[in-house]
C-alpha positions in Angstrom: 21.5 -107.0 27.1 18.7 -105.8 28.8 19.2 -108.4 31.9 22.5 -107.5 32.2 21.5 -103.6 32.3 19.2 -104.3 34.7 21.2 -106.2 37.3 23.6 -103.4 36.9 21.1 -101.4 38.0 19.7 -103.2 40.9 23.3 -103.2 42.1 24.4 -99.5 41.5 21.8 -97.9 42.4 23.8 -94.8 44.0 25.3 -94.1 41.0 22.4 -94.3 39.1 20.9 -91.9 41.4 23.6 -89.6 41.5 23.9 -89.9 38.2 19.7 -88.9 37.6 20.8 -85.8 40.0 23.3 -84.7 38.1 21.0 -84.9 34.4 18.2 -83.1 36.1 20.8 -80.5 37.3 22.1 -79.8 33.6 19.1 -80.4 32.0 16.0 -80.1 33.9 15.9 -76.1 32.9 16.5 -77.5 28.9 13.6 -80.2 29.2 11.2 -77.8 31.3 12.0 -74.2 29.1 11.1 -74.9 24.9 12.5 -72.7 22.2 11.4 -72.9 18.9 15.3 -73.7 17.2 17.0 -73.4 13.9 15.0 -75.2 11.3 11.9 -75.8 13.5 10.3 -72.5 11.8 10.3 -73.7 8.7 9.9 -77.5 9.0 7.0 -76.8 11.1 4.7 -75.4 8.1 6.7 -78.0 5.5 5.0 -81.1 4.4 6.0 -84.4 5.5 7.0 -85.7 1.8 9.4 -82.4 1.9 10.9 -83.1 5.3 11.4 -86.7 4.2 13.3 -85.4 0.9 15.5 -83.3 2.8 16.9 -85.6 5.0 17.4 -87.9 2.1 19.2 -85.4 0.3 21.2 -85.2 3.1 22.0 -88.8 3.8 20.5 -89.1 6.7 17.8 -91.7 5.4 16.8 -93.3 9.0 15.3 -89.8 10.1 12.2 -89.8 8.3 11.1 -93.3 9.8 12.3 -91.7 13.3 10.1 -88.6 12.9 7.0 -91.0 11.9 6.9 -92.0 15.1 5.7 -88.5 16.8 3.8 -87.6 13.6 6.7 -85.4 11.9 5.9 -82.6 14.7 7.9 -80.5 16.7 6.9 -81.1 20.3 8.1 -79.0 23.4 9.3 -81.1 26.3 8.8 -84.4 24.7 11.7 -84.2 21.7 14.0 -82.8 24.5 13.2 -85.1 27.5 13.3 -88.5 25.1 16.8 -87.1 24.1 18.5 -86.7 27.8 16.6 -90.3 27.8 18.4 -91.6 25.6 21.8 -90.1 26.6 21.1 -91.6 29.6 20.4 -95.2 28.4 23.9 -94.8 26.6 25.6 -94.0 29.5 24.2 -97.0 31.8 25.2 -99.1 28.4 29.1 -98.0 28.7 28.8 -98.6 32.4 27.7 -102.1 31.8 30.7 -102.7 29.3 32.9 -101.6 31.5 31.8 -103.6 34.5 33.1 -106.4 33.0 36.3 -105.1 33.3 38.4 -106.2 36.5 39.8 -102.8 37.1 36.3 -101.0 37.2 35.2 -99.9 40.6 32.2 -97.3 41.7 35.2 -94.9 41.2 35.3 -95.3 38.0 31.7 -95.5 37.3 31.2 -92.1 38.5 34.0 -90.7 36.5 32.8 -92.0 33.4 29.3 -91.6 34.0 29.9 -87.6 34.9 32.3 -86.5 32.5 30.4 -88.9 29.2 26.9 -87.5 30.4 27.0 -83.7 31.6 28.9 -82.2 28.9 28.0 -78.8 27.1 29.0 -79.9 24.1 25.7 -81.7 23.6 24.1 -78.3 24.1 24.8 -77.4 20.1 22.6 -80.7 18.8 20.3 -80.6 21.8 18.8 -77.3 20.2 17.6 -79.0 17.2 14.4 -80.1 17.7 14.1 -81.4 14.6 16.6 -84.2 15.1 17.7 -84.1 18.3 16.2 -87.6 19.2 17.5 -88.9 16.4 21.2 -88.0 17.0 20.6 -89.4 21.1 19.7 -92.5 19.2 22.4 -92.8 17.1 25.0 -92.6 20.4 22.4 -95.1 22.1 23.4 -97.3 18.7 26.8 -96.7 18.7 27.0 -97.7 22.7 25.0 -100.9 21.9 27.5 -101.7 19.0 30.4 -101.5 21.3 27.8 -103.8 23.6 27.9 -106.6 21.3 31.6 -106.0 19.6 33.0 -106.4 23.2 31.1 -109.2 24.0 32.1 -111.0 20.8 35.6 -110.3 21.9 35.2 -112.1 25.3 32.6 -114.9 24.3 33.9 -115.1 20.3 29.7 -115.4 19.3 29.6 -114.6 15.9 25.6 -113.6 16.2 27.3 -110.5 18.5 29.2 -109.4 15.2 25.7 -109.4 13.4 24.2 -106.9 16.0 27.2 -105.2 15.9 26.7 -104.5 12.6 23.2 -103.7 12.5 23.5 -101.1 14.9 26.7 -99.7 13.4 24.8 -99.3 10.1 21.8 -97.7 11.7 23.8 -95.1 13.8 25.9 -94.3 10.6 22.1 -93.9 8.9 21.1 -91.5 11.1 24.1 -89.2 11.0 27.6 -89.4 9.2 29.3 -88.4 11.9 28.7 -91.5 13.9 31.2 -92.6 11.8 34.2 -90.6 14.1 32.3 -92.0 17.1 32.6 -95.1 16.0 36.2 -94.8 16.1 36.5 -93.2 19.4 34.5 -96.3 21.3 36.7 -98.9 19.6 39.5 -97.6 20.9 38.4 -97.1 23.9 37.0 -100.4 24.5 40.2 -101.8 23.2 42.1 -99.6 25.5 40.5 -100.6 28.6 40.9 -104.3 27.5 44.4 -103.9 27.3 44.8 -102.0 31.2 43.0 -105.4 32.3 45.0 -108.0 33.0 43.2 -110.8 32.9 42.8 -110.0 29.2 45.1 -110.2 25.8 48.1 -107.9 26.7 50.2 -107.7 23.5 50.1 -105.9 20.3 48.9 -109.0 18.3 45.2 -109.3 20.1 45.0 -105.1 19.5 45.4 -105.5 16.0 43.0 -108.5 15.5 40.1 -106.6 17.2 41.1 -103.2 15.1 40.8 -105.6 12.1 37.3 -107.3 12.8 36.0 -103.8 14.2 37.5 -102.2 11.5 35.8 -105.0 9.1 32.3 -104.1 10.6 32.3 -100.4 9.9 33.5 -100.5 6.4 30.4 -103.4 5.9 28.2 -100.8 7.6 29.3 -97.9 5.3 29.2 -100.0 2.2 25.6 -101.1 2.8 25.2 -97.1 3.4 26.9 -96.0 0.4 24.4 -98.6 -2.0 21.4 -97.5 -0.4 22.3 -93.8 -0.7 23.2 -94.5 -4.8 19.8 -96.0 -5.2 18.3 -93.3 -3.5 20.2 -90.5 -5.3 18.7 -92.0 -8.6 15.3 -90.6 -7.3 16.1 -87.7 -5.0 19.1 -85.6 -6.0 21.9 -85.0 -3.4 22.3 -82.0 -1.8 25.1 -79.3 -1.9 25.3 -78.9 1.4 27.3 -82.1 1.6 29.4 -81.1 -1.2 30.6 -78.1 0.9 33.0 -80.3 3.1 35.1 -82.2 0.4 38.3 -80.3 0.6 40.8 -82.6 -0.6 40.3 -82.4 -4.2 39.1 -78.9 -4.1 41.9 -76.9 -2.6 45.3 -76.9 -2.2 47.0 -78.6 1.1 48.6 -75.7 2.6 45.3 -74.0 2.9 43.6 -77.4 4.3 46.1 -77.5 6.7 46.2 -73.6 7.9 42.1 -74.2 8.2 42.1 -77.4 10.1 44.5 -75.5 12.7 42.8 -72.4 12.7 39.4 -74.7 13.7 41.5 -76.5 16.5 42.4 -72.8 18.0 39.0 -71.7 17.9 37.5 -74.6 19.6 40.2 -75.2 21.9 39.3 -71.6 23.3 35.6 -72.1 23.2 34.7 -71.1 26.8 32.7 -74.0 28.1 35.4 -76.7 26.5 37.6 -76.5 30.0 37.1 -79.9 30.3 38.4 -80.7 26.9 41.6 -78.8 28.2 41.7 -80.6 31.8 42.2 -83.7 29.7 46.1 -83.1 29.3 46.4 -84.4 32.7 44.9 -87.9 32.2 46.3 -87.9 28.2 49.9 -87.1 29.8 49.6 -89.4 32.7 48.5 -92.1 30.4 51.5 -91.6 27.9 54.0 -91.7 31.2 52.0 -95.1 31.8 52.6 -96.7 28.8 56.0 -95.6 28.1 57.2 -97.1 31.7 55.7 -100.3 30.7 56.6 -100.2 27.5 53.7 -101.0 25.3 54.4 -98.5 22.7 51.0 -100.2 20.7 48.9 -98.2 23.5 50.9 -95.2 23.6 50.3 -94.9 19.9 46.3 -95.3 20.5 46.5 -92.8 23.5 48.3 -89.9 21.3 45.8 -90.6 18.5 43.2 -90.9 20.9 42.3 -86.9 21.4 42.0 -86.6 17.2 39.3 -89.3 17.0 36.4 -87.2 17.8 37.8 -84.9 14.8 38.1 -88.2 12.7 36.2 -86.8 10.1 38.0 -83.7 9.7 40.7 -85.3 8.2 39.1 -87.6 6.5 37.4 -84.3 3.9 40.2 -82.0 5.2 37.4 -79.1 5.7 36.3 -78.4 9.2 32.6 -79.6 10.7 29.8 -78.0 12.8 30.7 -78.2 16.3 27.5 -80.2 17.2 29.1 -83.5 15.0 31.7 -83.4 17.8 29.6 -85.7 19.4 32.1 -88.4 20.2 34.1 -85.6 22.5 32.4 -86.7 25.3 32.9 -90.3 25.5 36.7 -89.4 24.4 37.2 -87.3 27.5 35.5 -89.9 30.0 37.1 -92.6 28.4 40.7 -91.1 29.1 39.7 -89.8 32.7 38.2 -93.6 33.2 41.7 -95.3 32.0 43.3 -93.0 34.1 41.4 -94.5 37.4 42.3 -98.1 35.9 45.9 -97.4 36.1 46.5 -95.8 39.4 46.7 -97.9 42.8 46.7 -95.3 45.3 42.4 -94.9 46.7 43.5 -91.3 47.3 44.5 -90.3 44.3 41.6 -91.8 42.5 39.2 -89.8 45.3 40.9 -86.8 43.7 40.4 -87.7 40.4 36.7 -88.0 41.6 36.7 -85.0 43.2 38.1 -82.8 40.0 35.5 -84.4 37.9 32.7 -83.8 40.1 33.7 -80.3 40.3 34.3 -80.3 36.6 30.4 -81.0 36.2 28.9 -78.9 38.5 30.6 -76.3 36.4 29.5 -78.1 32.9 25.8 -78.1 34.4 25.8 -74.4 35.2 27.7 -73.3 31.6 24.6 -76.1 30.5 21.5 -73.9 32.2 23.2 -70.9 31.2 23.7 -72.2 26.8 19.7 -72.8 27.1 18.6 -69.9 29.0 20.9 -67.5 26.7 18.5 -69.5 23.6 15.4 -69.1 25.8 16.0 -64.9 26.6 16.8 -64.9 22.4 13.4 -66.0 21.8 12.1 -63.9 23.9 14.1 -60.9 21.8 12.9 -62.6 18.9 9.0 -62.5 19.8 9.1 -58.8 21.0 11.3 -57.9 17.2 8.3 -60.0 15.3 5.3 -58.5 17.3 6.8 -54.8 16.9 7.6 -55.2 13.2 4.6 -57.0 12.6 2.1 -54.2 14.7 3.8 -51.3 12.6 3.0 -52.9 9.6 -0.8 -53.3 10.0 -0.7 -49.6 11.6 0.7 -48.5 8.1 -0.9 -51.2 5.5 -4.3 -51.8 7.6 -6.4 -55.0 6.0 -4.2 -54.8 3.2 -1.5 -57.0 5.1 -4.3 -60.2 4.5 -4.1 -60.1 0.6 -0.7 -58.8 0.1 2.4 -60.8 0.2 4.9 -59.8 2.9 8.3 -60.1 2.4 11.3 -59.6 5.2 14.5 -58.4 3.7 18.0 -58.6 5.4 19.0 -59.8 8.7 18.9 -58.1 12.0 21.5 -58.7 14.8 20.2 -58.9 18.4 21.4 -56.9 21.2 24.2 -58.7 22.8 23.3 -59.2 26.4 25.9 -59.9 29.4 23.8 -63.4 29.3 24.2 -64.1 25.6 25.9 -67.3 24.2 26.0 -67.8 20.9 27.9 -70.6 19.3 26.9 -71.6 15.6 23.2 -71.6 15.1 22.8 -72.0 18.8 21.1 -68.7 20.6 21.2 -66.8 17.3 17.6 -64.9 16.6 15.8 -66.0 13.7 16.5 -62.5 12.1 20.2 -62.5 12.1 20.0 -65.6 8.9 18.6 -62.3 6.4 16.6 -66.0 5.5 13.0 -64.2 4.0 11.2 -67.7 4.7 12.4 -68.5 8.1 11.8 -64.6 9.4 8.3 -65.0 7.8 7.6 -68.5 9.1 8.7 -67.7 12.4 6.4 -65.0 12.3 3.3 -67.0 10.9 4.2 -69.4 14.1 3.5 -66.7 16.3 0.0 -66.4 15.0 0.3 -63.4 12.7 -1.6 -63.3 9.7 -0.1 -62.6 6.1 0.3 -63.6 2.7 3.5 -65.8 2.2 5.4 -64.7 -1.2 6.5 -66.6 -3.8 10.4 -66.8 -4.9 9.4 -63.9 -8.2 7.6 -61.9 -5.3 10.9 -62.0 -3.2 13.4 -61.3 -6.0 11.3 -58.3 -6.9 11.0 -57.5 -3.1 15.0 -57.4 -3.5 15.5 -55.0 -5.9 13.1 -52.4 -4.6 14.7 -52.4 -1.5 17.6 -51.2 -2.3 16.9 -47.5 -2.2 14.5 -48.1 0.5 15.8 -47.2 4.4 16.8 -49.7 7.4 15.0 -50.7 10.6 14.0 -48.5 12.5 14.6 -45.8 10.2 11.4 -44.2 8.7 10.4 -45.6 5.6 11.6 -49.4 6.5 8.0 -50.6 5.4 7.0 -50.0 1.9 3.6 -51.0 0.2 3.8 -51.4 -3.5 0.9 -52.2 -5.3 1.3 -55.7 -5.0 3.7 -56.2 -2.0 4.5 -55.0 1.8 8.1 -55.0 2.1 9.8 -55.0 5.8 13.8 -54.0 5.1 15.7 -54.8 8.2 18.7 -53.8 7.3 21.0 -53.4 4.0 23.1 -56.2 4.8 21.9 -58.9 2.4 23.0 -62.0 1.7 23.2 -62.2 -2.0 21.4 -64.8 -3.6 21.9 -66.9 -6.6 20.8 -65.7 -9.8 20.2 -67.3 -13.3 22.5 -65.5 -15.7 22.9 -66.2 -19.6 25.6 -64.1 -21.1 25.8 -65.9 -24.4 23.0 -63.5 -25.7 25.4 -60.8 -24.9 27.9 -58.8 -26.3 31.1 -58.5 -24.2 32.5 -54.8 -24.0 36.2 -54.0 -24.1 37.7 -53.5 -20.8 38.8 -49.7 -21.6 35.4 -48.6 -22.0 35.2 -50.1 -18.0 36.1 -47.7 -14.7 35.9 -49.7 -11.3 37.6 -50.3 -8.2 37.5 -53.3 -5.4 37.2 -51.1 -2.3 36.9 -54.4 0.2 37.7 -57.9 0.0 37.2 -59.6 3.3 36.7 -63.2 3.8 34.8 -64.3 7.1 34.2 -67.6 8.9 31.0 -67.5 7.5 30.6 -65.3 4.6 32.6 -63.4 1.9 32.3 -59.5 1.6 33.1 -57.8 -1.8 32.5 -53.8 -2.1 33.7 -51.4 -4.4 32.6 -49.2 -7.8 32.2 -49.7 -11.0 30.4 -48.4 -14.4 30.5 -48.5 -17.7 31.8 -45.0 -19.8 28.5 -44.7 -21.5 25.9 -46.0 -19.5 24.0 -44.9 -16.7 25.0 -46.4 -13.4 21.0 -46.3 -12.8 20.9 -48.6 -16.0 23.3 -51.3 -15.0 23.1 -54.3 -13.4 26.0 -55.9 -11.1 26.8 -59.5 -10.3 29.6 -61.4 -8.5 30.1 -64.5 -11.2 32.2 -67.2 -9.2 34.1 -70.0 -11.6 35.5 -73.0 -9.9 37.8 -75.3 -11.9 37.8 -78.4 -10.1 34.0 -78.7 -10.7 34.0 -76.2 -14.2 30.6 -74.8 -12.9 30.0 -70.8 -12.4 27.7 -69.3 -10.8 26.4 -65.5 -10.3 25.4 -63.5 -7.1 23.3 -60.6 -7.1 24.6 -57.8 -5.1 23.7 -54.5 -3.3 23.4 -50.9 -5.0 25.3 -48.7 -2.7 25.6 -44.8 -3.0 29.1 -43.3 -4.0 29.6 -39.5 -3.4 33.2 -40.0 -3.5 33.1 -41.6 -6.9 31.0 -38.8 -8.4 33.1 -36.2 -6.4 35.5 -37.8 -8.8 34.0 -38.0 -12.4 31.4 -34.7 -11.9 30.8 -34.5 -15.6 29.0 -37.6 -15.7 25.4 -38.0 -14.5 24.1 -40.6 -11.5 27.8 -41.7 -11.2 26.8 -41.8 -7.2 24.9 -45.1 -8.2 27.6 -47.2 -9.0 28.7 -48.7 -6.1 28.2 -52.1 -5.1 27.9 -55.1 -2.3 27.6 -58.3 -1.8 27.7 -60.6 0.5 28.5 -64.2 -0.1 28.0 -67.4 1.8 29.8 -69.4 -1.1 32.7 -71.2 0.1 35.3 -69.5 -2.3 38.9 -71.0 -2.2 42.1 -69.6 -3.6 42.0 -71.5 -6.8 38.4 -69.9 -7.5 37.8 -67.0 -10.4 35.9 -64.3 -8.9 34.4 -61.2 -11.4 32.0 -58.3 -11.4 30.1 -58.8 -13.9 28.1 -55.4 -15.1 25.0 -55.7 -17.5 23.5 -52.7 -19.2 20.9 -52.0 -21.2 21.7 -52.6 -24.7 22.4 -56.3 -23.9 26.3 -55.9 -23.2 28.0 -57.1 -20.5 31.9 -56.4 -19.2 34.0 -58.1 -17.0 36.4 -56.8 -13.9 38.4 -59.4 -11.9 38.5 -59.5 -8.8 41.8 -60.4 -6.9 41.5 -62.7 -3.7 43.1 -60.7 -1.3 
């Protein structure tokens, strides 16, 4: 392998030039300007055993020996310039698999080279530091697999199958959703096979390498699946995967209207122009195959555009946009095929000249995604320093033995530069997250007393009546806290809640109302009234209680205290009535078949229930 790279090299050394231009163009500003990211605030004061955990939890059991290797830290410039390294490596891999092909030409080497290697898609995972080499290495591995499964299908080695595998299983390690770009370079490869013609031409040879490539993943991912069991005995799994398994969760009409509503969001994302240029090769392409009739290849060129999004359909629940990582190689692979097809030298020099275009563009949206995340940090610093400098003006040396606690989030100021997609260029503050606020903070330099979970809880509920940055009042000193209340927008948090103790209260002796039921694409918001006939509002607690049948688990929210002069306009012979409003917000995933209730708890261990009507 590394012979062959290197005498491709030594005899393209234009394009590998050009090609160097054209990374340091889109990512010289990205290697050269550090932001601390999502995550790397709070993994940066974490313990190694922790971080190792977490990723376990997560399935992603190859990260923890990846991050051994620079010491578990969070380095500027070296994380981010090893990554573009690594996409780089994978690219020259592809170009060396597909100089074996007797259609390729430098034509075609710039094509795939551009499109595969500048995209701004890469921009979401780039961003996170605190994997962001281990995702480039997990395309390096997939671009290596289709090394070796290729050469197996021209030279028939069975030792080519066995590094196939290994670096199948060791991409799909890293990250599940290798599994998608997987997919998308079989096809390809298989594709481009097929447009030679000095190889197998007929439907027979397709399905024989599907089978044995098809053979090596489902080896990979039962190797994957054993290790992950025996690990899970140990280490329990975490929700967060549990969160995208759809299909036996909801019902199929809903799966259906979210999977298109995430195809209409990202198809109008404003740097995925590229993705919708690719109608022109796809179309092209089908004309292609259709004319010649090999109806096998115009069935993998219409499925070929859904492989990134393999794994969509596969847990019928849409993915972050950074898995996506397989777009890329989809969109060069079908503007590559197109330059294998056509005769005419001047169309392919305008093919060229589109993509070139194409990523000058690509590179610019690219410089302007990290300088949007760089000018948010620098929002981020000024928020944390101004907080943090009123706060000692008001507590003095008490803010170095008392715990400080952060409640809510805080939006930034949208700027005419701003580009926020996800987690990417979103301030620290926006998450209402008390750790990450506070770590991001203790990063910075600034010295405090971290709280413990009872500290924050308690910090919770006296901040309720307590006023909103930049209000007055927005820090509070208690006698064992300093509380910083950024805004009254919550996110409510989990709660332990035991109601068999308690005695359930008819639902006449109940007044309420659900003012606001509004689902989000990333939270829930429920807001209305409630109380009991004869108990003070003042006196009563509220919770969201959430009962999923599939699973037959329920779980309970806290929620907001929100004033109510309409409601004791209403009732003005009772007293404190003004108290009993509530809010919550809710980053629960809460499906149709879901039972939400308010759940309200007074004093003399009662509770009653009011449900609540998905809207």
């Amino acid at each position: 392998m590394f012979f062959e790279l290197k005498k491709f090299c030594e005899e393209n050394k234009v394009i590998v030039l050009w090609l160097i231009f054209f990374n340091i163009l889109a990512y010289g500003y990205f290697i050269t300007h550090w932001t601390l990211s999502i995550d790397s605030e709070t993994q940066t004061f974490a313990s190694s055993t922790f971080l190792a955990k977490s990723w376990f939890k997560e399935g992603r059991l190859l990260i923890p020996f990846i991050n051994l290797l620079d010491n578990q830290e969070i380095l500027p410039f070296w994380n981010d310039l090893i990554s573009i390294i690594l996409i780089f490596l994978s690219n020259l891999t592809w170009l060396t698999i597909l100089s074996k092909n007797q259609k390729h030409s430098d034509t075609s080497s710039f094509v795939f080279s551009l499109t595969f290697s500048i995209s701004p898609l890469y921009c979401l995972y780039l961003r996170f530091t605190t994997f962001n080499i281990s995702i480039s290495l997990s395309i390096l591995f997939i671009a290596l697999s289709a090394y070796y499964l290729s050469n197996f299908f021209n030279l028939k080695a069975k030792r080519n199958l066995a590094f196939c595998f290994i670096y199948t299983f060791l991409a799909i390690s890293i990250y599940q959703a290798l599994v998608a770009y997987y997919i998308t370079a079989i096809v390809f490869i298989i594709l481009t096979r097929e447009v030679d013609n000095h190889k197998c031409r007929n439907i027979f040879c397709c399905v024989k390498e599907a089978i044995a490539s098809a053979t090596i993943l489902i080896l990979a991912l039962t190797l994957y699946e054993i290790l992950m069991k025996i690990i899970y005995l140990y280490i329990p799994k975490s929700n967060y995967l549990e969160s995208f398994y759809a299909w036996n969760r909801d019902d199929y009409m809903s799966i259906f209207k979210t999977i298109m509503y995430f195809f209409h969001t990202y198809i109008n994302i404003s740097f995925n122009f590229m993705f919708t240029l690719s109608i022109i090769p796809l179309l092209l392409l089908i004309v292609f195959f259709i004319y010649k009739k090999r109806f096998h290849l115009f069935t993998l060129i219409i499925l070929t555009p859904f492989l990134p999004f393999t794994l969509i359909f596969i847990l019928g629940t849409p993915v972050p946009l950074r898995s996506l990582i397989a777009v890329p190689l989809m969109l060069a692979g079908l503007w590559t095929l197109l330059t294998y097809i056509l005769k005419q030298a001047q169309i392919k020099l305008i093919i060229l000249l589109v993509v070139i275009i194409s990523s000058f563009f690509n590179a610019q949206f690219i410089n302007r995604i990290f300088y949007s995340d760089v000018m948010r940090q620098e929002y981020d610093i000024n928020l944390a320093n101004h907080i943090y400098n009123h706060t000692v003006d008001k507590v003095g040396s008490n803010i170095e033995t008392k715990p400080l606690i952060i409640i809510g989030p805080h939006d930034n100021i949208k700027q005419p530069f701003s580009f926020e997609e996800e987690t990417l260029s979103r301030s620290i503050f926006t998450y209402g997250d008390e750790n990450r606020a506070t770590d991001f903070m203790t990063w910075l330099g600034k010295e405090f007393v971290h709280p413990t979970k009872e500290q924050i809880s308690a910090a919770r509920e006296i901040s309720i009546k307590m006023p909103s940055y930049p209000s007055k009042g927005y820090i509070k000193e208690t006698k064992n806290l300093i509380i910083i209340k950024l805004s009254n927008n919550q996110i409510s948090h989990p709660v332990q809640l035991n109601l068999n103790d308690y005695e359930k209260l008819p639902k006449n002796d109940i007044l309420s109302n659900i003012d606001i039921y509004k689902k989000y694409e990333k939270e829930t918001f429920i807001a209305g009234w409630a109380f009991i006939k004869s108990e003070n509002p003042k006196k009563t607690k509220y919770y969201i209680r959430i009962y999923n049948p599939h699973t037959k688990l329920t779980s309970f929210y806290s929620t907001r205290t929100s004033k109510r002069p309409d409601v004791a306009e209403a009732f003005k012979n009772l007293n404190n009535i003004e108290y009993s409003g509530f809010e919550a917000n809710l980053k629960a995933i809460i499906e149709k078949s879901y039972k939400i209730s308010l759940i309200l708890v007074n004093s003399n261990k009662s509770y009653a229930v009011v449900n609540i009507k998905q809207l």
